[in-house]
Structure formats: structure tokens, C-alpha cells
N, CA, C and O atoms as a printed pandas DataFrame, in Angstrom:
     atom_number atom_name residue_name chain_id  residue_number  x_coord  y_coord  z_coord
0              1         N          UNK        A               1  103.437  103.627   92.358
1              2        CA          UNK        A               1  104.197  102.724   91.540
2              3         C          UNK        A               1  103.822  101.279   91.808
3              4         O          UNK        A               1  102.961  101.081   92.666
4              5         N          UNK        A               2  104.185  100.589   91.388
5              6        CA          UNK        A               2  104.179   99.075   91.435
6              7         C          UNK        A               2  104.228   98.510   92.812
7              8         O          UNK        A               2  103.591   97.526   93.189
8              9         N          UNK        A               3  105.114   99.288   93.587
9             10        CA          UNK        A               3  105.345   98.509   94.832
10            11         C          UNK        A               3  104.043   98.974   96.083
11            12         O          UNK        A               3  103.441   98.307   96.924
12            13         N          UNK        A               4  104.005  100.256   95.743
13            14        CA          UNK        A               4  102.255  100.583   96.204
14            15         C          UNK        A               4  101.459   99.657   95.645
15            16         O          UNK        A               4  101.010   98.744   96.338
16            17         N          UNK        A               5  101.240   99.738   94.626
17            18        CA          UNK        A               5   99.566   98.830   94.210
18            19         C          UNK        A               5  100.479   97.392   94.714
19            20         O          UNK        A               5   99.432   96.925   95.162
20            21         N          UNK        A               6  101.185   96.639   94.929
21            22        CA          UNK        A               6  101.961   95.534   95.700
22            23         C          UNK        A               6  101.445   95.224   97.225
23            24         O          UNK        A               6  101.103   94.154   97.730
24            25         N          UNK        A               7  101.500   96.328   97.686
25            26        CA          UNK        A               7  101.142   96.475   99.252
26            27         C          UNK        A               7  100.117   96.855   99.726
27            28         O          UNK        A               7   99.785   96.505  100.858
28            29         N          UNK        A               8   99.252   97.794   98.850
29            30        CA          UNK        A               8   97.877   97.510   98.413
30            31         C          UNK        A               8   97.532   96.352   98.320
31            32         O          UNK        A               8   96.573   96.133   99.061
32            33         N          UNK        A               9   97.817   95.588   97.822
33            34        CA          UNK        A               9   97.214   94.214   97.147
34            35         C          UNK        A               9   97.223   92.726   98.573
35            36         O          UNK        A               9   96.553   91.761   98.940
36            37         N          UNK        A              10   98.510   93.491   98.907
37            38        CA          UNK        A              10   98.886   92.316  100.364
38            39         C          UNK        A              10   98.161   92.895  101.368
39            40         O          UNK        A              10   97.429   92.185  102.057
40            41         N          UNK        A              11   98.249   94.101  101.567
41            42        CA          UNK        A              11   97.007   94.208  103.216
42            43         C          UNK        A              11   95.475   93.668  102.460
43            44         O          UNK        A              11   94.911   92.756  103.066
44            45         N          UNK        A              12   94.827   94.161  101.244
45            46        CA          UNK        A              12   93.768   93.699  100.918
46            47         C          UNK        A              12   93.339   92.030  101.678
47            48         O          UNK        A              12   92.361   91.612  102.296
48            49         N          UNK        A              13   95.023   91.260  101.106
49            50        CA          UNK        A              13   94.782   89.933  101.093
50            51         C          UNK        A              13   94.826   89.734  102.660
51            52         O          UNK        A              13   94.031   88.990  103.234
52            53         N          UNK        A              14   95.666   90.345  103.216
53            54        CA          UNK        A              14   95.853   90.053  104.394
54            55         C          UNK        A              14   94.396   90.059  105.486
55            56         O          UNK        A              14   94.140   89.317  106.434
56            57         N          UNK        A              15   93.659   91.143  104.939
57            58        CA          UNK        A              15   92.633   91.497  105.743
58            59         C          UNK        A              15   91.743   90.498  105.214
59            60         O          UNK        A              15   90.828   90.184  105.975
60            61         N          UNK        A              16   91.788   89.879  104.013
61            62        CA          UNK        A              16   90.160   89.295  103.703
62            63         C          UNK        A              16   91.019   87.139  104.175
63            64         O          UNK        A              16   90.445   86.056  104.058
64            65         N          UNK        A              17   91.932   87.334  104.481
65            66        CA          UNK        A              17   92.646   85.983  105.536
66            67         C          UNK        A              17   92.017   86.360  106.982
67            68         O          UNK        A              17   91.336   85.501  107.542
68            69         N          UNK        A              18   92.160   87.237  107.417
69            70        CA          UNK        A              18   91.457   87.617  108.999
70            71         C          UNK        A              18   92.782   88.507  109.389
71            72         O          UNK        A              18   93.237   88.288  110.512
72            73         N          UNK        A              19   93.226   89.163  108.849
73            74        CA          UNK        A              19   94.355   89.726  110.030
74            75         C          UNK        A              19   93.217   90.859  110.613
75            76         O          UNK        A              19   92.176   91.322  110.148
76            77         N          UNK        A              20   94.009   91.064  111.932
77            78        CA          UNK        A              20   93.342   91.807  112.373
78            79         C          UNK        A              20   93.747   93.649  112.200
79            80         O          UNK        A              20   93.204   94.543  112.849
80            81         N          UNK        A              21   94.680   93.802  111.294
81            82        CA          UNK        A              21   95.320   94.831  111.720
82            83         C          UNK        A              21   96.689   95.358  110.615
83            84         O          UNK        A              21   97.364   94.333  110.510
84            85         N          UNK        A              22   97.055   95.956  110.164
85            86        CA          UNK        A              22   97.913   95.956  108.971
86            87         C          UNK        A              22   99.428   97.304  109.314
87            88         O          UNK        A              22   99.254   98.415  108.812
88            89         N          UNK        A              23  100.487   97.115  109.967
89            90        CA          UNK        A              23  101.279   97.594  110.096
90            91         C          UNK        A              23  102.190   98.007  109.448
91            92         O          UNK        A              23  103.043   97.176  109.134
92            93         N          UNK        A              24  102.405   99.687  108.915
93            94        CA          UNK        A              24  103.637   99.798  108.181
94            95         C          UNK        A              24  104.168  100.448  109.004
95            96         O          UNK        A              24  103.794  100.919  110.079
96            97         N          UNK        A              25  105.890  100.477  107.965
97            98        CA          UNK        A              25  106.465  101.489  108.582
98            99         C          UNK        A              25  107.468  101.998  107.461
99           100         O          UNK        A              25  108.142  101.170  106.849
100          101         N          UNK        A              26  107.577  103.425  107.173
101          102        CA          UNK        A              26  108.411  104.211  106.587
102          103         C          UNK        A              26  107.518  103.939  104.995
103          104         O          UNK        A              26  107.874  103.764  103.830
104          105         N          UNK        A              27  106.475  104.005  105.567
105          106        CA          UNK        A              27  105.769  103.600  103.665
106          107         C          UNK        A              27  105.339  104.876  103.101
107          108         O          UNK        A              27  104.518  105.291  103.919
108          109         N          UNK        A              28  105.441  105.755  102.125
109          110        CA          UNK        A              28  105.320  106.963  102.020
110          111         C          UNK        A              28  103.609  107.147  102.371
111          112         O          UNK        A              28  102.994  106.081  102.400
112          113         N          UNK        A              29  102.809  108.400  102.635
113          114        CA          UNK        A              29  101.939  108.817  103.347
114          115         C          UNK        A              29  100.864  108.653  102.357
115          116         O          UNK        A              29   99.797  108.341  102.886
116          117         N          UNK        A              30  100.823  108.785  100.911
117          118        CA          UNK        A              30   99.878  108.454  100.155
118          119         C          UNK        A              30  100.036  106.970   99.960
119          120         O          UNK        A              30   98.923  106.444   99.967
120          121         N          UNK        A              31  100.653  106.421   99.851
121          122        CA          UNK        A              31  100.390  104.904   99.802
122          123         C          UNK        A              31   99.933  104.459  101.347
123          124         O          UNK        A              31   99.528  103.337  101.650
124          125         N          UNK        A              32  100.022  105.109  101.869
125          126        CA          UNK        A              32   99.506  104.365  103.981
126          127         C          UNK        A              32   97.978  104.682  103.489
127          128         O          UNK        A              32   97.066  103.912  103.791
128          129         N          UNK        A              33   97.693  106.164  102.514
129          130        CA          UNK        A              33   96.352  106.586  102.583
130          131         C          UNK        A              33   95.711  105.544  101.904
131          132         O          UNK        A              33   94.798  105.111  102.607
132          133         N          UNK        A              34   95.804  104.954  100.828
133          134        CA          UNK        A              34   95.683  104.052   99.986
134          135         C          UNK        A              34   95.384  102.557  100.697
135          136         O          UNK        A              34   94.297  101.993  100.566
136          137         N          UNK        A              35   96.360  102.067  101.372
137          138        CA          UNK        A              35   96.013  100.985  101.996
138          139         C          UNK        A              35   94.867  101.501  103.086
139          140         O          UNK        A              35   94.058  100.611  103.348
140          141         N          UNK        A              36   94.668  102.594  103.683
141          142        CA          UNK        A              36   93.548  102.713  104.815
142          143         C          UNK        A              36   92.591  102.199  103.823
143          144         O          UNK        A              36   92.199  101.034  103.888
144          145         N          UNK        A              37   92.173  103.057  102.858
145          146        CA          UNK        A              37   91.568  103.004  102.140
146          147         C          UNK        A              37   90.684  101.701  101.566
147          148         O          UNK        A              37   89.491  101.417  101.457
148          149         N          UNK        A              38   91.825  101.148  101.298
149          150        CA          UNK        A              38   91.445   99.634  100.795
150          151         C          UNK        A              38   91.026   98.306  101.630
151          152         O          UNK        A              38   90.543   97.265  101.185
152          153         N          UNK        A              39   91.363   98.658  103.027
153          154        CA          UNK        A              39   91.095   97.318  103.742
154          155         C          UNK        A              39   90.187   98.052  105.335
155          156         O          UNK        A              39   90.249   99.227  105.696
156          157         N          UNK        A              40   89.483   97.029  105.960
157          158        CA          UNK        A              40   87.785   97.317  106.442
158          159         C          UNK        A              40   88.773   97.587  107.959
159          160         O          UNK        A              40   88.178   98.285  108.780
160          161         N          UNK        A              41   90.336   97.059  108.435
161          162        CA          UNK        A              41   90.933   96.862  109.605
162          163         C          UNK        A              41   91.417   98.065  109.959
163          164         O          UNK        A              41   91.447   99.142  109.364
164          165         N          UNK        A              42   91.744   97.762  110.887
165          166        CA          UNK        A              42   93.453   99.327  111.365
166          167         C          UNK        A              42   94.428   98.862  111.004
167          168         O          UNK        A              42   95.014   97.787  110.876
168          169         N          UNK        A              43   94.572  100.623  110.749
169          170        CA          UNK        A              43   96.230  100.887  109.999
170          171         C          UNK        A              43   96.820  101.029  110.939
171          172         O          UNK        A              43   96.375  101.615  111.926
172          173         N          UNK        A              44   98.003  100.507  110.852
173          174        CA          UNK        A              44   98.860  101.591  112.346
174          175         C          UNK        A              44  100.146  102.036  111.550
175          176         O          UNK        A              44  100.903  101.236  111.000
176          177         N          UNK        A              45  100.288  103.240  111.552
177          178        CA          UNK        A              45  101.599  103.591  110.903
178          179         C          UNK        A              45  103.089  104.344  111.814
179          180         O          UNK        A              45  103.166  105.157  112.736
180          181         N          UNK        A              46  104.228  103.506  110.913
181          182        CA          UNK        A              46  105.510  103.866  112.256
182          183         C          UNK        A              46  106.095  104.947  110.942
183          184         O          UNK        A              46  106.607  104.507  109.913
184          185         N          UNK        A              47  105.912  106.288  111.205
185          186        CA          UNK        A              47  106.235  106.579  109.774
186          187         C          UNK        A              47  105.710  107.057  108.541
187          188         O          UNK        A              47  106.367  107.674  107.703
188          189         N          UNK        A              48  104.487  106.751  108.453
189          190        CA          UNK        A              48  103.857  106.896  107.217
190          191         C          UNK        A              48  102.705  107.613  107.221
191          192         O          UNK        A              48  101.633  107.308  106.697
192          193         N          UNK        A              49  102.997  108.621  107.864
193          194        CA          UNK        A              49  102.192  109.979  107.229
194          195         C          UNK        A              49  100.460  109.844  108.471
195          196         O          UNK        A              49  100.043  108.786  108.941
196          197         N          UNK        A              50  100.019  110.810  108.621
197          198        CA          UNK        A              50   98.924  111.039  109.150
198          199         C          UNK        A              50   97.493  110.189  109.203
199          200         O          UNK        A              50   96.650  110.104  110.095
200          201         N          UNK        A              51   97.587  109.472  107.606
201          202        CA          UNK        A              51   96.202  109.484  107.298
202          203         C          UNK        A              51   95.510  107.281  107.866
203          204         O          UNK        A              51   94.411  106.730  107.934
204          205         N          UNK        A              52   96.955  106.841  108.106
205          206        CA          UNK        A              52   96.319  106.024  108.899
206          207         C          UNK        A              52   95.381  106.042  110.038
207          208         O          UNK        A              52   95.099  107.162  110.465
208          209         N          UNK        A              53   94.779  104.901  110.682
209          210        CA          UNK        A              53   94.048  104.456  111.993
210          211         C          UNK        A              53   94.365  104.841  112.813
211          212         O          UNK        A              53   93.511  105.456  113.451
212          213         N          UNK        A              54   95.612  104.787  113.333
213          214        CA          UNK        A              54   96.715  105.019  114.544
214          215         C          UNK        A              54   98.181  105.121  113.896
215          216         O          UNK        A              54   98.493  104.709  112.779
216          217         N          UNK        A              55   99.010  105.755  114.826
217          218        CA          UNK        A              55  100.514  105.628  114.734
218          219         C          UNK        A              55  100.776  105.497  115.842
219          220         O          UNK        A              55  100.105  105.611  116.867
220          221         N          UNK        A              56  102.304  105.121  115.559
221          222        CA          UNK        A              56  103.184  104.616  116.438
222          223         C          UNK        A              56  103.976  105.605  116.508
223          224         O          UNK        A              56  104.507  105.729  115.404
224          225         N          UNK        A              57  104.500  106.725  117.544
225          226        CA          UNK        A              57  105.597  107.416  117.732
226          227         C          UNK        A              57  106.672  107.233  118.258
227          228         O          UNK        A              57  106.722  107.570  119.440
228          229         N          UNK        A              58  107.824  106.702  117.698
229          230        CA          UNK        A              58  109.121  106.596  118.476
230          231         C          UNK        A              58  110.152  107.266  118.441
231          232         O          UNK        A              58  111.095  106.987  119.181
């Protein structure tokens, strides 16, 4: 939906600013796949499904 291609659009930006690194949490698991997808950094996900860089387990 909208708020995916949204957050898509902000790690993109975020990563091509220099972040080093793009953190969600509770973002559903195809949209985490989506942002891996889209930006060159690590994902780290608290929440959001398998297909990130790393997670966070708490």
C-alpha cells in the first residue's frame, strides 16, 4: 500500500544521505523484504519477518 512504497521511498533516501543502516520495527515481512531490497545498507528488523540483514530479538 501507500505506506510501504512511503518507507520504501525513506530508507532509499535515507541510505543515498549516508545512513548507515535502516531500522524497523513491527513493519509487516514483505514490506522489510522490499526495503532490503531497495537500499545497498543493513536492515535490522525488531519484528518484521525473516528476510532482513539482521534482527533484533526481544
Amino acid at each position: 500500500g501507500d505506506d510501504s512504497q512511503r518507507l520504501i521511498e525513506d530508507a532509499a533516501a535515507l541510505s543515498e544521505a549516508g545512513a548507515f543502516g535502516v531500522l524497523m520495527e513491527m513493519v509487516p515481512a514483505s514490506t522489510a523484504a522490499a526495503v532490503d531490497a531497495a537500499v545497498s545498507i543493513p536492515t535490522i528488523g525488531i519484528g518484521a519477518g525473516s528476510t532482513t540483514t539482521g534482527q533484533v530479538l526481544v
